[in-house]
C-alpha positions as CSV (number, residue, x, y, z in Angstrom):
1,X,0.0,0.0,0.0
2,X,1.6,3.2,-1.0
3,X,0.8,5.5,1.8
4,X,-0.4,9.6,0.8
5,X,-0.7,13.0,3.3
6,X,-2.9,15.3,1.6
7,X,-2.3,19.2,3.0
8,X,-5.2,21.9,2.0
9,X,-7.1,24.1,3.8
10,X,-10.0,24.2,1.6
11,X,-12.1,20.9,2.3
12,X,-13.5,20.7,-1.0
13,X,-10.3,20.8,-2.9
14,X,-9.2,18.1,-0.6
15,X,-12.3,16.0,-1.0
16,X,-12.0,16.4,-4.9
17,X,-8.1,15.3,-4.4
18,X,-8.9,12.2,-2.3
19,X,-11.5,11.1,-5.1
20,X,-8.6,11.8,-8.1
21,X,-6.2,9.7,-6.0
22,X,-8.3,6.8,-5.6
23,X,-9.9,6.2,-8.5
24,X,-6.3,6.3,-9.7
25,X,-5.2,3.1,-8.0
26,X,-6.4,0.4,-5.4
27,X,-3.0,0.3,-3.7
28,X,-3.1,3.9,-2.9
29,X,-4.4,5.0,0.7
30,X,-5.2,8.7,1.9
31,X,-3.3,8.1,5.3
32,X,-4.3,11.5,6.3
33,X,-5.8,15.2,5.7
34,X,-4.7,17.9,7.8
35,X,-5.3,21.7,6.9
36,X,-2.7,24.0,8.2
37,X,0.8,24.5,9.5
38,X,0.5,23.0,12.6
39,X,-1.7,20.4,12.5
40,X,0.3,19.3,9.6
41,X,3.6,19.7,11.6
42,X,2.1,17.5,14.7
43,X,0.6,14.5,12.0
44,X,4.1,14.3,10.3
45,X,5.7,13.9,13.6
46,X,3.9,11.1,14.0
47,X,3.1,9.3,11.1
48,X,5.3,8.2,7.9
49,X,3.7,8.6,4.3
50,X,5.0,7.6,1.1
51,X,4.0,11.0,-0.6
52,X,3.0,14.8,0.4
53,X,0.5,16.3,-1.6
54,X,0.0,20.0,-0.5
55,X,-1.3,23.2,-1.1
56,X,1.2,26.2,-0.9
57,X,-1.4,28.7,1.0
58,X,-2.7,27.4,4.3
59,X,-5.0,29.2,6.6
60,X,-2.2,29.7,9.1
61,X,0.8,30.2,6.7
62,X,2.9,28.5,3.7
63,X,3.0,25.0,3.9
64,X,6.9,25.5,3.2
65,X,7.1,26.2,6.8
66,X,5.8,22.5,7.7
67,X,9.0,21.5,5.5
68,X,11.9,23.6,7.3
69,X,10.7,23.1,10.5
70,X,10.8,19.2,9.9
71,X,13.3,16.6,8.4
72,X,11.4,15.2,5.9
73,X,12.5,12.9,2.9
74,X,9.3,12.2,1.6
75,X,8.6,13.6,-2.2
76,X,6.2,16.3,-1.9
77,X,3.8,17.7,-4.9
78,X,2.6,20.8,-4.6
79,X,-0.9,21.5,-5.7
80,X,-3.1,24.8,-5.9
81,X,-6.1,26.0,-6.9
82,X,-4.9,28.6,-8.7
83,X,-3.9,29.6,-11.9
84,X,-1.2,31.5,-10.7
């Protein structure tokens, strides 16, 4: 099972995210959502993925903050909304 952290604040774009990712696979598993900084700093510390998807913009900051504050050697993807 290849193990995936989803980061976004906005609960629809995660929803829509989670429903891209598994219809993509059957050994893929959403191991998590978590939707800022912090919360996202306290899950990593205690759980392992395989892969990071996340947003850039988070409610309480930049999720490159989650990323310096921790060391993490898991590939990360960033995703966004926007167009920009």
């Amino acid at each position: 099972m290849y193990r995936i952290l989803i980061i976004e604040d906005e609960q629809m774009a995660a929803d829509d995210l989670e429903k891209v990712i598994n219809n993509l696979d059957d050994e893929v598993e959403i191991a998590g959502k978590t939707s800022s900084v912090i919360s996202s700093i306290k899950w990593l510390q205690e759980n392992e993925v395989d892969l990071i998807m996340s947003d850039i913009q988070l409610g309480d900051g930049l999720c490159f903050e989650i990323f310096e504050s921790l060391n993490i050697d898991t590939p990360i993807i960033i995703t966004t909304a926007y167009d920009n």
